[in-house]
C-alpha atoms as a printed R data frame, in Angstrom:
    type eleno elety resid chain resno       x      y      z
1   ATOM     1    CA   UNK     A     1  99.835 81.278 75.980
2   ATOM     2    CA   UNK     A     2  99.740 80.515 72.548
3   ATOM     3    CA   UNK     A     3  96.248 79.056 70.839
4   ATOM     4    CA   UNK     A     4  96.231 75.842 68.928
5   ATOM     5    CA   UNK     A     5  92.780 74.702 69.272
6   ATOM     6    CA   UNK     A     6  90.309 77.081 67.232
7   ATOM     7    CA   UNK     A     7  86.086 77.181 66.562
8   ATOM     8    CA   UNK     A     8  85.762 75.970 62.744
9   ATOM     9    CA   UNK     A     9  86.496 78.697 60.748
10  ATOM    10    CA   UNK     A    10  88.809 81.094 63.176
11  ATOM    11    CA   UNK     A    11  92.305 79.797 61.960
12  ATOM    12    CA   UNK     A    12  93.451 78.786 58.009
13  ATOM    13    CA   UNK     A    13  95.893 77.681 56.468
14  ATOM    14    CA   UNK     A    14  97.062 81.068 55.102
15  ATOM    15    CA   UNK     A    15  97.041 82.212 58.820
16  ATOM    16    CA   UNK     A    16  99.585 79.632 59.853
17  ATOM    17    CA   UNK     A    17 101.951 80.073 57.058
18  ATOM    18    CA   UNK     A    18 101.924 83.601 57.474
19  ATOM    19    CA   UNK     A    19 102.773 82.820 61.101
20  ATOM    20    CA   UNK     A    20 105.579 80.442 60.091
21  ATOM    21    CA   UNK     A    21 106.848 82.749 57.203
22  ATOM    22    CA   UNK     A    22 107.288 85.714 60.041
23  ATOM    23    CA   UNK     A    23 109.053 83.829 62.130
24  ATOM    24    CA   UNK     A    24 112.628 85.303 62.373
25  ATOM    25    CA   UNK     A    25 114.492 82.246 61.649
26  ATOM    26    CA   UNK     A    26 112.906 81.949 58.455
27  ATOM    27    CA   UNK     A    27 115.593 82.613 56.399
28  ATOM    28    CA   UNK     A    28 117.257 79.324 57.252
29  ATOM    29    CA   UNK     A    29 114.105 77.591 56.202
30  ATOM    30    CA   UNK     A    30 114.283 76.001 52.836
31  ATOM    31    CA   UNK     A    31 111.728 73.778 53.016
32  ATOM    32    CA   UNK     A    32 108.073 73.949 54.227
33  ATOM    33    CA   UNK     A    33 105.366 70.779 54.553
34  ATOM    34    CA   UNK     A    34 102.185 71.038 55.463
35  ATOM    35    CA   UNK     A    35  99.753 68.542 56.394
36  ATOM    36    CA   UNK     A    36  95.482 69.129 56.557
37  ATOM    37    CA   UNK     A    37  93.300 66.504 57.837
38  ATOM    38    CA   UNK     A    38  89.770 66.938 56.948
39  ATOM    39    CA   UNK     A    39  86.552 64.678 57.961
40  ATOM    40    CA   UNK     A    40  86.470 61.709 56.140
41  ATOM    41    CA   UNK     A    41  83.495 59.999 54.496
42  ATOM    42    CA   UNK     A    42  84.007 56.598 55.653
43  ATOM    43    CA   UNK     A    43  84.616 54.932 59.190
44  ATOM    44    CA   UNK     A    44  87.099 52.227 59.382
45  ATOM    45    CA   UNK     A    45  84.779 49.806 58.668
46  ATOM    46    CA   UNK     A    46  83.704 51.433 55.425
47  ATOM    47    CA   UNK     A    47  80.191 52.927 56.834
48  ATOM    48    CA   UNK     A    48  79.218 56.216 55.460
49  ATOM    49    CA   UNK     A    49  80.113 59.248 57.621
50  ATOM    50    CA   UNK     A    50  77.635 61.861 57.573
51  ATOM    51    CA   UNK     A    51  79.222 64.504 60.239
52  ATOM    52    CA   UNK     A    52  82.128 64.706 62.778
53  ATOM    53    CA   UNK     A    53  81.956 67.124 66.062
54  ATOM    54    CA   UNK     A    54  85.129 67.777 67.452
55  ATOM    55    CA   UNK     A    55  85.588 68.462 71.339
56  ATOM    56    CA   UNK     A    56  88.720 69.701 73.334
57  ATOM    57    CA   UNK     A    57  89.719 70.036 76.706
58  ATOM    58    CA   UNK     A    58  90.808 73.284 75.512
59  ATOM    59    CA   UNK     A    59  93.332 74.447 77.895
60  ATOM    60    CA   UNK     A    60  95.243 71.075 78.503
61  ATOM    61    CA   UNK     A    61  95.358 70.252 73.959
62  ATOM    62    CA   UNK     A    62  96.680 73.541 74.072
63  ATOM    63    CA   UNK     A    63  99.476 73.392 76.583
64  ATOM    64    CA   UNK     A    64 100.004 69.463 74.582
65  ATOM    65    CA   UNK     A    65 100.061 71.172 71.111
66  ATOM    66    CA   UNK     A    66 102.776 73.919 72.448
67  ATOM    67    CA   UNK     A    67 104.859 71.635 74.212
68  ATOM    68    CA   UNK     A    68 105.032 69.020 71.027
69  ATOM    69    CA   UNK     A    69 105.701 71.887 68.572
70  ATOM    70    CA   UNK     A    70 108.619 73.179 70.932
71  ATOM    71    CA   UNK     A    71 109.832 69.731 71.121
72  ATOM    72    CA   UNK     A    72 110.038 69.420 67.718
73  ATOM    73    CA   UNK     A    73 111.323 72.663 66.803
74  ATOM    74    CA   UNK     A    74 114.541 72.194 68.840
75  ATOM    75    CA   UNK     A    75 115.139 69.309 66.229
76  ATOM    76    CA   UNK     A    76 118.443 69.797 63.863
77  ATOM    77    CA   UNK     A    77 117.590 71.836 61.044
78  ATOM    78    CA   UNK     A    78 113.938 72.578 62.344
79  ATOM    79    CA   UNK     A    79 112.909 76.388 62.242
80  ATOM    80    CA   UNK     A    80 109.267 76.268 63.204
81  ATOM    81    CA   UNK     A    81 106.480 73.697 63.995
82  ATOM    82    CA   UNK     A    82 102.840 74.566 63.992
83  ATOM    83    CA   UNK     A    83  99.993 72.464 64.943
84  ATOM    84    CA   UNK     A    84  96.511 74.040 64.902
85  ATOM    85    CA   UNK     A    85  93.421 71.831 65.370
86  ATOM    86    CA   UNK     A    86  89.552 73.189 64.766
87  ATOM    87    CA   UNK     A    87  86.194 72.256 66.937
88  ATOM    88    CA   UNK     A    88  82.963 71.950 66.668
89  ATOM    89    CA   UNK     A    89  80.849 70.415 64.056
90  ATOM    90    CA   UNK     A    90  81.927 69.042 60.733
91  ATOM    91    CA   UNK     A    91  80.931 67.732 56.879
92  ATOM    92    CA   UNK     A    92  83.178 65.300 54.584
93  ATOM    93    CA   UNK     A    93  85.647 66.954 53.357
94  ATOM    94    CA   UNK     A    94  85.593 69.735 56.052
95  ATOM    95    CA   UNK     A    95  89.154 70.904 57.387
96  ATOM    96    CA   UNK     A    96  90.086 69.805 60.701
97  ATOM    97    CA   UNK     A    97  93.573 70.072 61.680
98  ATOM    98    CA   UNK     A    98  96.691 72.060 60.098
99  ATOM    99    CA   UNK     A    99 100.399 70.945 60.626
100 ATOM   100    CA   UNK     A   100 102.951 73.019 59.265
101 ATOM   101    CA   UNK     A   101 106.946 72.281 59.727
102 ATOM   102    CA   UNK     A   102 109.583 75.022 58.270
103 ATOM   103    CA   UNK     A   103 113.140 73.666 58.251
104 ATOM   104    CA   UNK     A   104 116.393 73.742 56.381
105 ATOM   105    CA   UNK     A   105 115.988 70.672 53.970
106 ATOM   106    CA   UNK     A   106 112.674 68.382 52.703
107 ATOM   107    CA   UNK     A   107 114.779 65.622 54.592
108 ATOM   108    CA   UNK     A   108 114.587 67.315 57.616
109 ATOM   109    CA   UNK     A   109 111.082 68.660 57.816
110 ATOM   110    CA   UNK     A   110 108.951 65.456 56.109
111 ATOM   111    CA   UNK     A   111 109.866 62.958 59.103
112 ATOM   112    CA   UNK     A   112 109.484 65.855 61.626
113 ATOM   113    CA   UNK     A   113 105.641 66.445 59.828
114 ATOM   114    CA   UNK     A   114 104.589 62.516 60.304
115 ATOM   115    CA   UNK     A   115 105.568 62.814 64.212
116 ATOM   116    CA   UNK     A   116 104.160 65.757 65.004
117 ATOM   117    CA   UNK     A   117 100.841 64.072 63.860
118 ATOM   118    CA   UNK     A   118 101.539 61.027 65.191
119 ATOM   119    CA   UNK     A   119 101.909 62.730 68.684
120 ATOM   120    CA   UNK     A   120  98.938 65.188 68.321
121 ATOM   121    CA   UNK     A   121  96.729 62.457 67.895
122 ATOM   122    CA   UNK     A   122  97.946 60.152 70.596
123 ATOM   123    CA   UNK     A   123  98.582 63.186 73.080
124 ATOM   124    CA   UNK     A   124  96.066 65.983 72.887
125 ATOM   125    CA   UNK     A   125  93.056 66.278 74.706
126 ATOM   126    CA   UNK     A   126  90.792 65.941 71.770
127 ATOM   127    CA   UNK     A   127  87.704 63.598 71.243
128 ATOM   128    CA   UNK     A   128  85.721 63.256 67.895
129 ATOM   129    CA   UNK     A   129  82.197 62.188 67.245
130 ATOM   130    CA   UNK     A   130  81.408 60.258 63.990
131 ATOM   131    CA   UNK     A   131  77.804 60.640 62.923
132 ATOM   132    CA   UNK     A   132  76.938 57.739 60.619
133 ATOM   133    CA   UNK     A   133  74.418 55.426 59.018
134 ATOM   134    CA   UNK     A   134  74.087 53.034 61.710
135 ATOM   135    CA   UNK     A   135  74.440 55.714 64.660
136 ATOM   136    CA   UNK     A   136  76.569 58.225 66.589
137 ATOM   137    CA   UNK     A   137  79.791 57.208 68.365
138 ATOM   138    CA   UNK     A   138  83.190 58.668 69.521
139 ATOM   139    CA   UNK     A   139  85.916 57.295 67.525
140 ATOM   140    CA   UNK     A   140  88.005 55.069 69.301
141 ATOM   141    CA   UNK     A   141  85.045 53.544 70.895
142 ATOM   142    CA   UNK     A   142  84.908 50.639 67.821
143 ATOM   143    CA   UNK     A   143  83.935 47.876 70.313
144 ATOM   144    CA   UNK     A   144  80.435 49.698 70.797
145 ATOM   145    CA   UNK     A   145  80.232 50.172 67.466
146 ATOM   146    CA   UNK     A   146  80.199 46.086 66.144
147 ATOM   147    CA   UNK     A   147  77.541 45.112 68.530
């Protein structure tokens, strides 16, 4: 199978487009978005992040991650669909997560982008840690976090 989940460091973004650009369909791709999402410096509520860890359930986010990019790639016009996603411990500004859609046409691939990380971060097995000011908590976990 596949990887999509990665240590930091093991997969770029130059790997991943070279994967997408060697893809034989290719040459009906005329169009090819990428989104990055890297640590942020602020939680929701506006409190200083100092570091993020990153933890997978590595063999269930990757079966998720391959079975959302083959979903999306048999969209119309889609070629490819790559979502890779780092672990382990992260600064600010630190690259986390690479989506990459090759299609025919900008108006194909851009709305195909947004789901695919829609559904990554809804459906893979993936849990981050926010280190901040006022403590250490898993995001999603806000309720602890007010009291």
């Amino acid at each position: 199978m596949e990887k999509f989940i990665h240590e930091k460091g093991e997969a770029t973004l130059d790997d991943i487009l070279r994967k997408v650009k060697s893809n034989p369909r290719i040459r009906e791709a005329g169009a090819i978005a990428c989104f990055i999402g890297v640590v942020r410096g602020a939680t929701k509520d506006g409190f200083p992040v100092e570091m993020l860890e990153v933890e997978a359930y590595e063999e269930k986010a990757n079966e998720t991650l391959a079975r959302i990019c083959e979903e999306l790639s048999r969209r119309k016009g889609i070629v490819d669909v790559q979502i890779h996603h780092n672990v382990g411990s992260f600064n600010v500004g630190e690259e986390l997560v690479y989506v990459v859609v090759a299609g025919g046409h900008r108006e194909e691939v851009f709305p195909v982008l947004i789901e695919a990380v829609e559904r990554y971060k809804k459906e893979a097995e993936l849990w981050k840690k926010e280190h901040t000011c006022r403590g250490t908590y898993w995001v999603g976990d806000e309720e602890r976090q007010k009291k």
